[in-house]
C-alpha positions as a Python dict, from the first residue, in 0.01 Angstrom:
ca = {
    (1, 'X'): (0, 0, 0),
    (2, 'X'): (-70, -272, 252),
    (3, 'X'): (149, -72, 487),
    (4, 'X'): (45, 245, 477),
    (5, 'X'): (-337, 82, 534),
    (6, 'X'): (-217, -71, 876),
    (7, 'X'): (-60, 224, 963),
    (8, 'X'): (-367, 392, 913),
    (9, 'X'): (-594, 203, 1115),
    (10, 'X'): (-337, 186, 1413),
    (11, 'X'): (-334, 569, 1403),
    (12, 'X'): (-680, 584, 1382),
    (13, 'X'): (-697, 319, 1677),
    (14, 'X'): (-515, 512, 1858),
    (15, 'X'): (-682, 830, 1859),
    (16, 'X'): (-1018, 704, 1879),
    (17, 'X'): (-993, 407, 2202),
    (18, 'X'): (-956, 732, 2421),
    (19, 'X'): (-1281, 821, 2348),
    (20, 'X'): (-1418, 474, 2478),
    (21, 'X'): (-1238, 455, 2806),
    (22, 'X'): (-1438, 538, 3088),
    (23, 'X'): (-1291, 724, 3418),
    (24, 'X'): (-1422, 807, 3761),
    (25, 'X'): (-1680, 1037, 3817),
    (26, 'X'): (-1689, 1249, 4104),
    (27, 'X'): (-2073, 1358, 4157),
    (28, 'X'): (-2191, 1672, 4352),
    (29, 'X'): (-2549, 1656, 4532),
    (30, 'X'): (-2857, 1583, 4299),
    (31, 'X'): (-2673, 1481, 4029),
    (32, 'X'): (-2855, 1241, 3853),
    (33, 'X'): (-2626, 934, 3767),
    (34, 'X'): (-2801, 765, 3494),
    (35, 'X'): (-2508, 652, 3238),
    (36, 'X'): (-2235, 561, 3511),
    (37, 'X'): (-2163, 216, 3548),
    (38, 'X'): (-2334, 62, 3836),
    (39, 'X'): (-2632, 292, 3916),
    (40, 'X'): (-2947, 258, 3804),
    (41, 'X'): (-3212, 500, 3583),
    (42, 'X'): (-3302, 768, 3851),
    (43, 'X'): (-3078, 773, 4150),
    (44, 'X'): (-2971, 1099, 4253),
    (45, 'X'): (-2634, 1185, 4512),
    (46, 'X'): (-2771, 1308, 4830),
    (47, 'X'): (-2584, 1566, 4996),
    (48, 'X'): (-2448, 1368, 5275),
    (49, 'X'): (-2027, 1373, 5274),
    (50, 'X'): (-1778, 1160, 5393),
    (51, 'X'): (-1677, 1366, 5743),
    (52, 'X'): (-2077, 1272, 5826),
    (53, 'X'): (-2034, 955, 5741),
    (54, 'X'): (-1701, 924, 5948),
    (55, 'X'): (-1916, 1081, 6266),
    (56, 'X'): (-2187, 860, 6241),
    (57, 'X'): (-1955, 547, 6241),
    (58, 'X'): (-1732, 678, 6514),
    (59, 'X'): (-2016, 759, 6728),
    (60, 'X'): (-2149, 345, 6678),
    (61, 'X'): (-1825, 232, 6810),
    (62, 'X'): (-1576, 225, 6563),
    (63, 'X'): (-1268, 408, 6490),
    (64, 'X'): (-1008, 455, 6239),
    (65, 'X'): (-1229, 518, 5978),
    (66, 'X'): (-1081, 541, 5620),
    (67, 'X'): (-1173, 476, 5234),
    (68, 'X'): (-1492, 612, 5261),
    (69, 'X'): (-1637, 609, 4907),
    (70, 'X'): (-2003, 679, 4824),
    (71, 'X'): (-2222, 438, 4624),
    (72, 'X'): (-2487, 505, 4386),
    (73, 'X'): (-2728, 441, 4628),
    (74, 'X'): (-2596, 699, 4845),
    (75, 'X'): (-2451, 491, 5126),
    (76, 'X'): (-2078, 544, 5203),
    (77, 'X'): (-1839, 198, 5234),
    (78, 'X'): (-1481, 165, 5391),
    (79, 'X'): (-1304, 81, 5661),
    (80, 'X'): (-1281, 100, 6021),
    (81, 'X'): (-1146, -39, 6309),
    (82, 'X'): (-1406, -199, 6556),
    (83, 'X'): (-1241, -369, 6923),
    (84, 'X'): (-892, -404, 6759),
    (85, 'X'): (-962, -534, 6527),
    (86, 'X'): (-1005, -397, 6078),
    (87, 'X'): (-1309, -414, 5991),
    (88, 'X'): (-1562, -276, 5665),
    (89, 'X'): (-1815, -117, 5747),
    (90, 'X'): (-2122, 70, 5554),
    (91, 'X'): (-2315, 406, 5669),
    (92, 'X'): (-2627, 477, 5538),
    (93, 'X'): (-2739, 806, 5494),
    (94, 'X'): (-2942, 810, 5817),
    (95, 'X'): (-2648, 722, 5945),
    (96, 'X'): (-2707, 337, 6057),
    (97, 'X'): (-2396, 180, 6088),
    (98, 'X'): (-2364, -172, 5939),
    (99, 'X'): (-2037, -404, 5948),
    (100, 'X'): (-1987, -571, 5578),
    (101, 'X'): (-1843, -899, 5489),
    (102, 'X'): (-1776, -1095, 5870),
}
């Protein structure tokens, strides 16, 4: 009996941690992102995309620009090269330019 109990709750383990896990959301415009980790109660994605973002940083200087990934807050982080040499950079959505981390 003891065995078939343990079996039991490592089946029902099994089927249920999926459920739990969480995964990476991708967001379209106006979505409001309430529930995923990070944001806060009442942001909203803007509309603004990652080729913008790469413009507005290439046209501030740097180039190379790669990883671009959009925060909850709607600014865009990754990386870019800036005289030679690697550098992070973030791009608001008014598209100021600001280096991360020196």
């Amino acid at each position: 009996m003891v065995k078939f109990s343990l079996m039991a709750a490592a089946v029902m383990l099994a089927v249920a941690g999926p459920a739990y896990s969480q995964t990476a959301t991708t967001l379209s415009p106006g979505t409001n992102v309430v529930g995923v980790p990070g944001c806060h109660f009442g942001e909203q994605i803007d509309g603004t995309t990652a080729d913008q973002a790469a413009k507005h940083a290439q046209a501030a200087g740097y180039s190379s620009v790669t990883g671009l990934k959009k925060s909850c807050d709607n600014n865009w982080h990754g990386q870019a090269m800036m005289n030679g040499a690697p550098v992070n950079v973030m791009i608001t959505p008014d598209g100021r330019v600001v280096q991360e981390g020196s």
